[in-house]
mmCIF file of the C-alpha atoms, coordinates in Angstrom:
data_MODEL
# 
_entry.id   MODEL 
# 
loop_
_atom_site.group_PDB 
_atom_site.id 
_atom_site.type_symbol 
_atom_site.label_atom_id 
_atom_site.label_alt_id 
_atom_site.label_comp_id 
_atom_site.label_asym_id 
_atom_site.label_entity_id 
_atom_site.label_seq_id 
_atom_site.pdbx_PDB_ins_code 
_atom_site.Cartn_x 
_atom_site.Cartn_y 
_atom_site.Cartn_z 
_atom_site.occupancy 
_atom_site.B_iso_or_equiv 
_atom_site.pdbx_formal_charge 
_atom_site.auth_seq_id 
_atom_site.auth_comp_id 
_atom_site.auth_asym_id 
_atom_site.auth_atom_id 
_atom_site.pdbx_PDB_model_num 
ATOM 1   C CA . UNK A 1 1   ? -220.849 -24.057 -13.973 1.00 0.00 ? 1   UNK A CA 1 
ATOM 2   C CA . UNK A 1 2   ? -217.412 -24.880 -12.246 1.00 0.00 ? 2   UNK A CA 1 
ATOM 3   C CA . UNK A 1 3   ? -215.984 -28.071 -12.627 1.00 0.00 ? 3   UNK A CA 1 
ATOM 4   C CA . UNK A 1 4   ? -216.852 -30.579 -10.009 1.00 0.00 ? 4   UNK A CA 1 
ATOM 5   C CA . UNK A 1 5   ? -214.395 -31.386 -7.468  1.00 0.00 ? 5   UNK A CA 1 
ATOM 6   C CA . UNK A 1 6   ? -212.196 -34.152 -7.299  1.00 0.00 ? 6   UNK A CA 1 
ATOM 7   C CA . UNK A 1 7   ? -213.370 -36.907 -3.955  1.00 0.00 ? 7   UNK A CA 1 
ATOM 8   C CA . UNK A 1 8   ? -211.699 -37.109 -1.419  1.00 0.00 ? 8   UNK A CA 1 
ATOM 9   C CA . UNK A 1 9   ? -211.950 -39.912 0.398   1.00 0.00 ? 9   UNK A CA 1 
ATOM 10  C CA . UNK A 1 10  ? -211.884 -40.293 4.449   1.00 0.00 ? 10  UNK A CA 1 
ATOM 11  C CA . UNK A 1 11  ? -208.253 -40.857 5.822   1.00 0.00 ? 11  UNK A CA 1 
ATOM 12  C CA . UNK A 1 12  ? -209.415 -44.812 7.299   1.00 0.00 ? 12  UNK A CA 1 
ATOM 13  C CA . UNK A 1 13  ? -206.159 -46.027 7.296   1.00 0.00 ? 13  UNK A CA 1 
ATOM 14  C CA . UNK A 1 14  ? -204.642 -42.964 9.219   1.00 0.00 ? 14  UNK A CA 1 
ATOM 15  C CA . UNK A 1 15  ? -206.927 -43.913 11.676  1.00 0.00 ? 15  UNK A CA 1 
ATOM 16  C CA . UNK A 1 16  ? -206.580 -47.451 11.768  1.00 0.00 ? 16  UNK A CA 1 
ATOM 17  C CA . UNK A 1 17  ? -202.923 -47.369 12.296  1.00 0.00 ? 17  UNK A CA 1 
ATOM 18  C CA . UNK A 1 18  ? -203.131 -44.926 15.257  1.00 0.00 ? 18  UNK A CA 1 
ATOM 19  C CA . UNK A 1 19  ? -205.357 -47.621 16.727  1.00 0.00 ? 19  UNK A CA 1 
ATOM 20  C CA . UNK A 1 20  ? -203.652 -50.577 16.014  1.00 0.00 ? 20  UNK A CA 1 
ATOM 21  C CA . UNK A 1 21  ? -200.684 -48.370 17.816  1.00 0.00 ? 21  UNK A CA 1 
ATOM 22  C CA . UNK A 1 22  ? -202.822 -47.762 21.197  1.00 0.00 ? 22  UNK A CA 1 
ATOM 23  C CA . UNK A 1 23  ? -203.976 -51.383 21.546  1.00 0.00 ? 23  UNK A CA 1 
ATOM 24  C CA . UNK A 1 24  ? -200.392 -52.095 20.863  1.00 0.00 ? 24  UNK A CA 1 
ATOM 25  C CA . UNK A 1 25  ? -199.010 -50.301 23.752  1.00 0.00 ? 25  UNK A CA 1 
ATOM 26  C CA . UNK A 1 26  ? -201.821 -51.150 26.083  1.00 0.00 ? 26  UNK A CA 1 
ATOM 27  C CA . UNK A 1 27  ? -201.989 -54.800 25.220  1.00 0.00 ? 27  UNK A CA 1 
ATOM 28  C CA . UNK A 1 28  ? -197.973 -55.407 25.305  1.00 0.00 ? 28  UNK A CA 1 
ATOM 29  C CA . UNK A 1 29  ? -197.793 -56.350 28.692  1.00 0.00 ? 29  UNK A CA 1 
ATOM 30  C CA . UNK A 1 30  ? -200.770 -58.984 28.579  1.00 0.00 ? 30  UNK A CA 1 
ATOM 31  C CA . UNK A 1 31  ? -198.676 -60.180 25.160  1.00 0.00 ? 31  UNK A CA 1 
ATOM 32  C CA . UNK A 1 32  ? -195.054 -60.315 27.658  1.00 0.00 ? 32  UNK A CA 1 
ATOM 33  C CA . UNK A 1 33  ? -196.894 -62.074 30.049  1.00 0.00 ? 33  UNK A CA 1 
ATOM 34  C CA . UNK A 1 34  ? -198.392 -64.945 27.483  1.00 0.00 ? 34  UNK A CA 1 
ATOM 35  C CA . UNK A 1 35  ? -195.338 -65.218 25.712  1.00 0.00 ? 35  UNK A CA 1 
ATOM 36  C CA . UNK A 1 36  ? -193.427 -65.946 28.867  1.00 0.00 ? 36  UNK A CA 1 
ATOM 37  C CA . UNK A 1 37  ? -195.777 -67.942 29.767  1.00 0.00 ? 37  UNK A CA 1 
ATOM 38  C CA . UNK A 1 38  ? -195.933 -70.425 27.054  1.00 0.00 ? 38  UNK A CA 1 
ATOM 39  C CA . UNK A 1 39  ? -192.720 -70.435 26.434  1.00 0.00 ? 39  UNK A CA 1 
ATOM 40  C CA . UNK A 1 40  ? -191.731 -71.362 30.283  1.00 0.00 ? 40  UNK A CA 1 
ATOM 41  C CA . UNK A 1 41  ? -194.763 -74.390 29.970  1.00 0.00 ? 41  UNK A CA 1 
ATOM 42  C CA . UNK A 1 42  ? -193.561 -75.422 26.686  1.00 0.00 ? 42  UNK A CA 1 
ATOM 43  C CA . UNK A 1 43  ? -190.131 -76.375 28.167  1.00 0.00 ? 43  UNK A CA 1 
ATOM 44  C CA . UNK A 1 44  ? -191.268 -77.220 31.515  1.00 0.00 ? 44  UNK A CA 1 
ATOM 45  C CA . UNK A 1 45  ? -190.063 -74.404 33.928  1.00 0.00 ? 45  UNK A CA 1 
ATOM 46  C CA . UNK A 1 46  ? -191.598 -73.126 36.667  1.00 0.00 ? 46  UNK A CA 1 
ATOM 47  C CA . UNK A 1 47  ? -192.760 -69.176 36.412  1.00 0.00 ? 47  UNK A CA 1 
ATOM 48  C CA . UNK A 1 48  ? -194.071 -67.093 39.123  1.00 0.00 ? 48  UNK A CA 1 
ATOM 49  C CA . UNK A 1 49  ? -193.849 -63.726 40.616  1.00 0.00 ? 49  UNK A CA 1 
ATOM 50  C CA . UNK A 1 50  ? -191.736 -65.017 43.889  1.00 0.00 ? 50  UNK A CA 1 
ATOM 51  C CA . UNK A 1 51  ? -189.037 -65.255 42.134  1.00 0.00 ? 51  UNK A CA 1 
ATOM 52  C CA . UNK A 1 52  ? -186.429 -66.453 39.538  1.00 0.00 ? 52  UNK A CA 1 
ATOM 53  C CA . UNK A 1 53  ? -186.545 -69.974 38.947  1.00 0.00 ? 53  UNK A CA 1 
ATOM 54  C CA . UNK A 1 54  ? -184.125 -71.721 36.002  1.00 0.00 ? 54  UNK A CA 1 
ATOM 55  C CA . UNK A 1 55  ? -185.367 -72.239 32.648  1.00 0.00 ? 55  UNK A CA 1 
ATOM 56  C CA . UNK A 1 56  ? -183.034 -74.212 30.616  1.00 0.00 ? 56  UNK A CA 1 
ATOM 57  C CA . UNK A 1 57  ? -183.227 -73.556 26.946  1.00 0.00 ? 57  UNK A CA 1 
ATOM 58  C CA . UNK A 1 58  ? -181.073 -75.118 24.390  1.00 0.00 ? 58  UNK A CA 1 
ATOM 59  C CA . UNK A 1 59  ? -178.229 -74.903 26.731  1.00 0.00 ? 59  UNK A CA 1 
ATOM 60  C CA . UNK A 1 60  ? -178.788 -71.004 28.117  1.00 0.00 ? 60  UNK A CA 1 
ATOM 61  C CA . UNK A 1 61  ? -180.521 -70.236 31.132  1.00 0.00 ? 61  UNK A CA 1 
ATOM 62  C CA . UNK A 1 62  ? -183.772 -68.298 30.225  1.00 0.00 ? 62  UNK A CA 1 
ATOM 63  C CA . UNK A 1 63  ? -185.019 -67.708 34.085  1.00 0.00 ? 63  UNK A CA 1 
ATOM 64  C CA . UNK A 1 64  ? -184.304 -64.332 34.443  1.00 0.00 ? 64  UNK A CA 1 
ATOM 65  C CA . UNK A 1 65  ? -185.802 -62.637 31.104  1.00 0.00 ? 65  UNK A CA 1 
ATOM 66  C CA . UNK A 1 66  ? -188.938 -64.911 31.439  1.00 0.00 ? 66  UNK A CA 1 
ATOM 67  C CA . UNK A 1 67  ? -189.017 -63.725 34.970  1.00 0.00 ? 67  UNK A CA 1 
ATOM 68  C CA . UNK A 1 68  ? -188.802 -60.473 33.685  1.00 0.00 ? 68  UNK A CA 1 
ATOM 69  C CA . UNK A 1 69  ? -191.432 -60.520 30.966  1.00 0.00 ? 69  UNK A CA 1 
ATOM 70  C CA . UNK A 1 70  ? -193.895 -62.148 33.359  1.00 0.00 ? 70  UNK A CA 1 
ATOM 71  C CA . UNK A 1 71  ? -193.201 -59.425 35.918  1.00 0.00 ? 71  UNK A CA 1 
ATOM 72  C CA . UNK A 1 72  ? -193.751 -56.682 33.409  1.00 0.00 ? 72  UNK A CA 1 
ATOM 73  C CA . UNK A 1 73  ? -197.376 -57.729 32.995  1.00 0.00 ? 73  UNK A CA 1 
ATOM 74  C CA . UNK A 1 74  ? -198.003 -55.764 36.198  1.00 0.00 ? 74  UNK A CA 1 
ATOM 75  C CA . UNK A 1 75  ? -197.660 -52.869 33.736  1.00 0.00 ? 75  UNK A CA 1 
ATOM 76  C CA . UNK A 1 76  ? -201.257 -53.384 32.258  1.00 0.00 ? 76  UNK A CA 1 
ATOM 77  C CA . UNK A 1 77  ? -202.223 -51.313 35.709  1.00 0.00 ? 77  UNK A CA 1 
ATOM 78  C CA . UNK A 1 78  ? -201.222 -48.746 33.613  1.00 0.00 ? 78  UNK A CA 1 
ATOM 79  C CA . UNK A 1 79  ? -201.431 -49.406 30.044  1.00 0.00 ? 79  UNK A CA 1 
ATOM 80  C CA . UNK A 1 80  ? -204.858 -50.417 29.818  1.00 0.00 ? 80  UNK A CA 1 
ATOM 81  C CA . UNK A 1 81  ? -206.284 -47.515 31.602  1.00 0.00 ? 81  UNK A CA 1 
ATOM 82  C CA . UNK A 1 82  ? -204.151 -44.987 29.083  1.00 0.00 ? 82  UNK A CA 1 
ATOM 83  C CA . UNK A 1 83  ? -205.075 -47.052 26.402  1.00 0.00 ? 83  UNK A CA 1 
ATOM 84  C CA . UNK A 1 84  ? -209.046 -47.162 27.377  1.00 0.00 ? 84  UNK A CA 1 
ATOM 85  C CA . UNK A 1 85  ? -208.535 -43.305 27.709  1.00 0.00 ? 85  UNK A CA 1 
ATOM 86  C CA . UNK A 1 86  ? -206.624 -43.189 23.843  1.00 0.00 ? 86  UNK A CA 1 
ATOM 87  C CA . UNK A 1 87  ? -209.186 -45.128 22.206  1.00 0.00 ? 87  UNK A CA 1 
ATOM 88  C CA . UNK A 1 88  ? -212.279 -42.760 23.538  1.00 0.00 ? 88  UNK A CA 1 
ATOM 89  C CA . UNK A 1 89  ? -209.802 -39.789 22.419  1.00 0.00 ? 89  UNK A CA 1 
ATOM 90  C CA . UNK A 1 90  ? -209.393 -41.370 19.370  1.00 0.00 ? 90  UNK A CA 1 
ATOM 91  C CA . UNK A 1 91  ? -213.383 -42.371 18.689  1.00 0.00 ? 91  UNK A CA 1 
ATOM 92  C CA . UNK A 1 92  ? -213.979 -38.680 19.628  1.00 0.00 ? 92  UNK A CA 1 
ATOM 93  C CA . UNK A 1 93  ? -211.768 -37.018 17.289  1.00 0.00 ? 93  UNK A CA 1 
ATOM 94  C CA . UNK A 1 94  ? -213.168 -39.581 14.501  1.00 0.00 ? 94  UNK A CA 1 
ATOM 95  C CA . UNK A 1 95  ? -216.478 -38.841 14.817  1.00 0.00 ? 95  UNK A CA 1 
ATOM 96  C CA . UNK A 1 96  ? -215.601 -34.760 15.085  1.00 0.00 ? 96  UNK A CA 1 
ATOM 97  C CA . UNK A 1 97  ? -213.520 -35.222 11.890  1.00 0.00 ? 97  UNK A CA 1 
ATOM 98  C CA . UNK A 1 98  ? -215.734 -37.520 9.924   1.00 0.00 ? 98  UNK A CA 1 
ATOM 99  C CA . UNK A 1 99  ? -218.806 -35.304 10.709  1.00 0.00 ? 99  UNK A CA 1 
ATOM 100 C CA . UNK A 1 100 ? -217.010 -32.173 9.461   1.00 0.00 ? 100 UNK A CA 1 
ATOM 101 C CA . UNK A 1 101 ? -215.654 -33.297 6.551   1.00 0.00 ? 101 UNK A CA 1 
ATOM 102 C CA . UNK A 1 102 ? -218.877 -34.778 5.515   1.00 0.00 ? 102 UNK A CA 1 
ATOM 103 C CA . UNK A 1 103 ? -220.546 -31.478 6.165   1.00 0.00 ? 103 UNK A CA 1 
ATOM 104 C CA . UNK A 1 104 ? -217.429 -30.089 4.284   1.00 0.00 ? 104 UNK A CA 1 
ATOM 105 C CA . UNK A 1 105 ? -218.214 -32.313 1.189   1.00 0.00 ? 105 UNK A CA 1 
ATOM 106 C CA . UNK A 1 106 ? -221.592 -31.200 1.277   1.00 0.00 ? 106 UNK A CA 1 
ATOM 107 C CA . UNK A 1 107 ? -220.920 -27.289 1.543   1.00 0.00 ? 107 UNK A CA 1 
ATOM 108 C CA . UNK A 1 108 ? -218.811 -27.754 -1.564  1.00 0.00 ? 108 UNK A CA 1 
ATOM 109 C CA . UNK A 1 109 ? -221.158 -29.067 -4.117  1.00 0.00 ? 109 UNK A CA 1 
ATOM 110 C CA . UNK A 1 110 ? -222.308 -26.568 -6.566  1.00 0.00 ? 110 UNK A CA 1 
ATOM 111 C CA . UNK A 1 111 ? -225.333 -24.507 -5.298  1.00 0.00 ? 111 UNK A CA 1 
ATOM 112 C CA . UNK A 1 112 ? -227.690 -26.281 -8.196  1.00 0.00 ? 112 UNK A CA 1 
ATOM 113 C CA . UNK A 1 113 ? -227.098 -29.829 -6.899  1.00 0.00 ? 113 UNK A CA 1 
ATOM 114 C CA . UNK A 1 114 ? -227.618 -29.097 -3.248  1.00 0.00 ? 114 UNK A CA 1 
ATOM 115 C CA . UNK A 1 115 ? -230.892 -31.543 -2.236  1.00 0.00 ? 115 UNK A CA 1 
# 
């Protein structure tokens, strides 16, 4: 009888990190746009699309780069849709690889033990 293989156990974390990446990327906009957000109410400035309003900070005007970050939430027109389409690519290519490497764990158990 050959030895029994070593287990192997499924690559979760691989997985877990490319998701955390693709919510990442598809949820940084909504993130630019809350952060400038709170950041403008916290000190009292006005923020809107329309236009650059000033957003004194310590000293340092901040208008412009919260402008920006709020702006740059119009980006989740694109990033959420990409990142919808990842995470089905991604739940797809789990379920393929989980299914064949269980079958692939079965296959390799020695013929006696087979149920």
């Amino acid at each position: 009888m050959p030895p029994p293989l070593p287990s192997r156990k499924f690559p979760w974390v691989i997985y877990l990190i490319i998701l955390g990446v693709i919510l990442a990327i598809a949820l940084a906009p909504v993130g630019s746009v809350i952060l400038s957000s709170w950041i403008a109410n916290a000190h009292g400035c006005q923020l809107d699309e329309g236009g650059t309003h000033p957003c004194v900070i310590g000293g340092t005007d901040y208008g412009t780069t919260l402008n920006t970050m709020f702006v740059l939430g119009w980006l989740m027109l694109l990033t959420l849709p990409v990142g919808a389409l990842g995470a089905l690519v991604w739940v797809v290519v789990l379920v393929i690889h989980r299914t064949r490497w269980r079958r692939q764990g079965r296959n390799t158990e020695p013929p006696e033990t087979r149920a």
